[in-house]
C-alpha positions as CSV (number, residue, x, y, z in Angstrom):
1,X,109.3,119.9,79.5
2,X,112.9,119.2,78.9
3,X,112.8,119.1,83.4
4,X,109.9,117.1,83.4
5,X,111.8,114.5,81.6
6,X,114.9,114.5,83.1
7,X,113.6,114.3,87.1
8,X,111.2,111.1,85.2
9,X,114.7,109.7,84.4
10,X,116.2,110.1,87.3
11,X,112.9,108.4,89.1
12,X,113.3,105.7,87.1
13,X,116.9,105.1,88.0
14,X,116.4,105.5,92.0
15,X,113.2,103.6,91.5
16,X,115.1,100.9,89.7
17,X,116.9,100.1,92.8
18,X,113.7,100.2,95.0
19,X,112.5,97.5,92.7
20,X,114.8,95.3,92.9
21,X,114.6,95.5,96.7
22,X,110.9,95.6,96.8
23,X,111.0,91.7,94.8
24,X,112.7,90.3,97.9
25,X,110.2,91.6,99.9
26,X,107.2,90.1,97.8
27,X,109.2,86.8,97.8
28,X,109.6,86.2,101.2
29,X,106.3,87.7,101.8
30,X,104.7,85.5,99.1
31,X,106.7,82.1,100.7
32,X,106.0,82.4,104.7
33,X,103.9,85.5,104.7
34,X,106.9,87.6,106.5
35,X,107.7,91.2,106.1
36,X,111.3,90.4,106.5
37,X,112.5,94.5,107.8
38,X,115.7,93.3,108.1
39,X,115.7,92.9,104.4
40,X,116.9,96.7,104.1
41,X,119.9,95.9,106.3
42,X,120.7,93.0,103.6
43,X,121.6,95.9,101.5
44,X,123.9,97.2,103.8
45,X,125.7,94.0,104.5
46,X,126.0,93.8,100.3
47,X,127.4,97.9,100.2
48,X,130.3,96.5,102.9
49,X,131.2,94.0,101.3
50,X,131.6,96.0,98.1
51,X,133.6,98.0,100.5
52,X,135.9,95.7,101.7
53,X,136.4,94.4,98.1
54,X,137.3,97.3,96.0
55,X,139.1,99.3,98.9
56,X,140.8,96.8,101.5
57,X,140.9,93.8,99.2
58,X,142.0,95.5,96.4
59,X,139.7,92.7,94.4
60,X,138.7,93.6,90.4
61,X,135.3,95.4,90.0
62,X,133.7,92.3,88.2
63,X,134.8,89.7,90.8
64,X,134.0,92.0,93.5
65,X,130.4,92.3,92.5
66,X,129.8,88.7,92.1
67,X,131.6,87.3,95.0
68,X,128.9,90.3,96.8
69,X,125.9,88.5,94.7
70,X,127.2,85.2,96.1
71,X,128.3,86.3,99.6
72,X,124.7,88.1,100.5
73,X,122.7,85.5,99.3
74,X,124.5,83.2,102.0
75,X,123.9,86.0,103.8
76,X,120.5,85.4,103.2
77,X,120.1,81.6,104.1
78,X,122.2,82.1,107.3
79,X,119.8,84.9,108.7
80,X,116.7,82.7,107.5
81,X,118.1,79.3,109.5
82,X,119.3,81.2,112.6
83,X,116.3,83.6,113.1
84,X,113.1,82.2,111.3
85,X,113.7,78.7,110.3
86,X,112.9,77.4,114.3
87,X,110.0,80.0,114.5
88,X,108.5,79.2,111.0
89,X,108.6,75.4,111.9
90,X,106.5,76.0,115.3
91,X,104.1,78.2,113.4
92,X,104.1,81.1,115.8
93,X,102.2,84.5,115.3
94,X,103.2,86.4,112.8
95,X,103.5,88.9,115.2
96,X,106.8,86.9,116.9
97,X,108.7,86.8,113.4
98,X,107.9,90.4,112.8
99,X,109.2,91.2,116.0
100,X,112.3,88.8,115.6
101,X,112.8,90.6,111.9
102,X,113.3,94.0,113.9
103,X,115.8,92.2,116.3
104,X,118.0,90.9,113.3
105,X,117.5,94.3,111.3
106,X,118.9,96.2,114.9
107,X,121.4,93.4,115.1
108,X,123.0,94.1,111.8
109,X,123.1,98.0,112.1
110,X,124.8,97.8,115.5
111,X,127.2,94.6,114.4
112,X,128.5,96.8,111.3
113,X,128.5,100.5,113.8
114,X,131.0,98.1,115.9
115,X,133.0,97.0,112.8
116,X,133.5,100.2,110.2
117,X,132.4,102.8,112.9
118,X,129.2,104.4,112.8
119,X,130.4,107.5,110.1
120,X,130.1,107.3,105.8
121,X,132.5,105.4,104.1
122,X,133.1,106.3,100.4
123,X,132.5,103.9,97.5
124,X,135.0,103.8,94.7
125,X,133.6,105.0,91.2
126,X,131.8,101.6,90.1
127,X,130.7,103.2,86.9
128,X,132.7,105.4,84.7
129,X,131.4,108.7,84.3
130,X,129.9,110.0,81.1
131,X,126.5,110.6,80.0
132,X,124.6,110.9,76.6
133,X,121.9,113.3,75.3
134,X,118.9,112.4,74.7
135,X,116.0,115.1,73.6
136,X,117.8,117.7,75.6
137,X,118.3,115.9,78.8
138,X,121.5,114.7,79.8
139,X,121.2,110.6,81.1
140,X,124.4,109.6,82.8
141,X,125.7,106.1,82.4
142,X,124.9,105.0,86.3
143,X,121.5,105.7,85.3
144,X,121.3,103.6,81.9
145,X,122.9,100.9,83.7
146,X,120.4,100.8,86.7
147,X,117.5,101.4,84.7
148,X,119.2,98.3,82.5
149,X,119.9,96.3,85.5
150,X,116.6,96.3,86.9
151,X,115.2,95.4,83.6
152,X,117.5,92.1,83.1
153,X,117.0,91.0,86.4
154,X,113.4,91.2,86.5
155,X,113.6,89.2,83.0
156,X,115.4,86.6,84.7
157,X,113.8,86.7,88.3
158,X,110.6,86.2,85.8
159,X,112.2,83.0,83.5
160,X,113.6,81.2,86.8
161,X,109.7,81.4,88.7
162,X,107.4,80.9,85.5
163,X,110.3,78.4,83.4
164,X,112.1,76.5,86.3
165,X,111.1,73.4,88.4
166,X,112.8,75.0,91.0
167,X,110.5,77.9,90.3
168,X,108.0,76.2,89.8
169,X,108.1,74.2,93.6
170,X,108.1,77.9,95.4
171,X,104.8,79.1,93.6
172,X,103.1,75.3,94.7
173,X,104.6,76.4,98.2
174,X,103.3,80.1,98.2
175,X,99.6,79.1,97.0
176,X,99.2,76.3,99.3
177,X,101.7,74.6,101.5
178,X,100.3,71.8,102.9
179,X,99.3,70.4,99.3
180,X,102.8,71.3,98.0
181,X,104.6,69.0,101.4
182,X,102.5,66.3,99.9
183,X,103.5,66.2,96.5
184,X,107.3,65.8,98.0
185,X,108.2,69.8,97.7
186,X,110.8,70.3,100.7
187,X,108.9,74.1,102.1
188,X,112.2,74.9,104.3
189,X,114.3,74.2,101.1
190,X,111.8,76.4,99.3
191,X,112.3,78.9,102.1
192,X,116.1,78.9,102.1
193,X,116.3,79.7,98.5
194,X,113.8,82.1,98.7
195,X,115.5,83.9,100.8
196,X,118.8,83.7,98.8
197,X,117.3,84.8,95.3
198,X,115.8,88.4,97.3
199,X,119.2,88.6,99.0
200,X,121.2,88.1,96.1
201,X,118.4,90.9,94.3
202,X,119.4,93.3,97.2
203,X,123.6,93.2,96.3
204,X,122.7,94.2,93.0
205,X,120.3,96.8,94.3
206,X,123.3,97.6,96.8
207,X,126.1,98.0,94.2
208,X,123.4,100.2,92.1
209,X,123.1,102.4,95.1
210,X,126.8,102.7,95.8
211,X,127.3,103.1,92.0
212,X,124.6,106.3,92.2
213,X,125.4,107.8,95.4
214,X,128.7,106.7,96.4
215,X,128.6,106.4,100.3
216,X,127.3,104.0,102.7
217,X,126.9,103.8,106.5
218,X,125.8,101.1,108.9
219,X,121.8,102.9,108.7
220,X,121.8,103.0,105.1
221,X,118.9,99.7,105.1
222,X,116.6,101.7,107.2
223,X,115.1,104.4,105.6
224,X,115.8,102.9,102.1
225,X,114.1,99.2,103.3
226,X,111.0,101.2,104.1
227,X,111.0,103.0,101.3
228,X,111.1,99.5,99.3
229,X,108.4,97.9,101.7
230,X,106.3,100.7,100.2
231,X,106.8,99.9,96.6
232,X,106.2,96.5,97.4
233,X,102.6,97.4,99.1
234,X,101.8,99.6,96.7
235,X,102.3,97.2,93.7
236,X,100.4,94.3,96.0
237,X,102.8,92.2,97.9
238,X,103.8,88.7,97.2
239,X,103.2,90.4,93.5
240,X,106.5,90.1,91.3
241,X,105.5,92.7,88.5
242,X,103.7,94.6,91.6
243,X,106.9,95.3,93.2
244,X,108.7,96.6,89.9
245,X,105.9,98.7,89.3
246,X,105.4,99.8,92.7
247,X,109.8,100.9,92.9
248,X,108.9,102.4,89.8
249,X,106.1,104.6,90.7
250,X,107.5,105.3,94.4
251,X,111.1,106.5,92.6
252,X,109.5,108.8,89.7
253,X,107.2,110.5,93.1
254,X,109.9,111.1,95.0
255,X,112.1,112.5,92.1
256,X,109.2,115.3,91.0
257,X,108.5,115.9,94.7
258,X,112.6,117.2,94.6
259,X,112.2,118.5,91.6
260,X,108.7,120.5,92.0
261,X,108.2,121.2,95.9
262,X,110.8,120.5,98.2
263,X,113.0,117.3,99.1
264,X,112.0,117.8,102.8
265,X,108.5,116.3,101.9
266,X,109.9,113.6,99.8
267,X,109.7,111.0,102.4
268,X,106.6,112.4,103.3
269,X,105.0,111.9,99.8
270,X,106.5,107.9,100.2
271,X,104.8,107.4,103.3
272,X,101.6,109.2,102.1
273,X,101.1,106.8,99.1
274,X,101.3,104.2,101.4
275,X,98.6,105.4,103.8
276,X,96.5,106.2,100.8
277,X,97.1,102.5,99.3
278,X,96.3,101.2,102.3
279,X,93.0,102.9,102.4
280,X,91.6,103.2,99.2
281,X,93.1,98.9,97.8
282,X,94.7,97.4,100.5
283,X,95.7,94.5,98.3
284,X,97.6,97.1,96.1
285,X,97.9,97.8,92.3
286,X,98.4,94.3,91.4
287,X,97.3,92.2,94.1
288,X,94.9,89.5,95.0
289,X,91.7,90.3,97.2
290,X,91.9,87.5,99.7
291,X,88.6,86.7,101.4
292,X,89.2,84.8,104.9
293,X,86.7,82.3,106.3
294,X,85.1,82.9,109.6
């Protein structure tokens, strides 16, 4: 039992960072209907620049993280205005931006191979060590403060979409955008910021991840954006809730699949949940059916 518990804990923790990855692929989803894949390397881009802060910079560990939080969401905005913006405008085939989304996600992992060399860098400690007991298990601080993390961000992703006219203009632009132009909502503003609030979601996710496992290379976004595009289908994309709850589920599955089989067929487990979302509710745990006219 007391095992049972603590690989559930340390799912939460790992799933805590898909989540917060997974919301910036509903977002963007939700906005222009693109499944941005070079949203994983966005997390890599964040881990550098935690890099360069703490270990060539020299930089304190708070103003570190928020110059990252600041730095990635630009990050964000310049990728959407150089690679989608023109595309979006012209309305071509989803196909075209998913395609164009591969390009910048190769881009990235080949632009950062050239910079910092293709091997792992190690991450500073981020988070003291330490842990406390609780019934018998052992929770380190890293994962209180992830689990925590998540937690106050989704609070506040939640607050600014629901509370804020801001918020308020990118649901009238995700549920119809042609009615939301004509009450004077700006869509590629929309867009931009879109793009910068699920960036600025994947440097936390990204120092999270350096804080847990403490080394980064320029591949790091691939395997672990999939992984989050699979908590995000799983809870129903463009769904906020959906893609906590979908990080969530996918971290706590691939922790007892570690814990009780074998971490060879972690991934395997992943990508099996996804085939069997796909085929038993396409729209996933908390999506909307959508019925198209023909």
């Amino acid at each position: 039992m007391t095992n049972l518990l603590a690989q559930i804990i340390n799912g939460l923790s790992v799933g805590s960072i898909y989540a917060l990855v997974a919301l910036g692929y509903s977002m963007v989803y939700g906005i222009v209907k693109l499944i941005n894949f070079a949203h994983g390397d966005i997390i890599m881009v964040a881990a550098y620049m935690m890099l360069i802060g703490m270990v060539m910079l020299g930089v304190p560990l708070w103003v570190c993280i928020l110059a990252c939080m600041v730095l990635t969401a630009v990050v964000g905005i310049l990728v959407e205005r150089l690679a989608y913006e023109r595309l979006l405008k012209k309305g071509v085939p989803r196909i075209s931006l998913l395609i164009t989304a591969i390009g910048v996600s190769t881009f990235l992992q080949n632009l950062y191979q050239v910079l910092f060399g293709s091997s792992a860098r190690s991450v500073p400690t981020i988070i003291p060590a330490g842990s406390v007991q609780v019934f018998g298990v052992s929770i380190s601080y890293t994962m209180i403060i992830t689990i925590a993390a998540m937690v106050v961000m989704m609070i506040l992703l939640q607050l600014f979409v629901n509370r804020t006219k801001m918020g308020k203009a990118m649901r009238a632009v995700s549920e119809d955008p042609g009615a939301a132009s004509l009450m004077g909502i700006n869509r590629g503003k929309m867009v931009a910021i879109t793009f910068a609030v699920g960036s600025l979601l994947a440097a936390v996710g990204a120092v999270l991840y350096c804080a847990t496992y403490k080394q980064i290379t320029p591949f790091m976004g691939s395997m672990l954006g999939l992984k989050c595009f699979v908590a995000a289908v799983l809870g129903g994309i463009g769904s906020i809730p959906g893609a906590m709850t979908g990080g969530l589920i996918m971290g706590v599955a691939e922790s007892l699949t570690k814990g009780y089989i074998s971490s060879t067929f972690a991934d395997a487990v992943v990508f099996g949940i996804l085939i069997l979302v796909l085929i038993f509710r396409p729209q996933g745990l908390m999506g909307r059916r959508v019925s198209d006219k023909v």
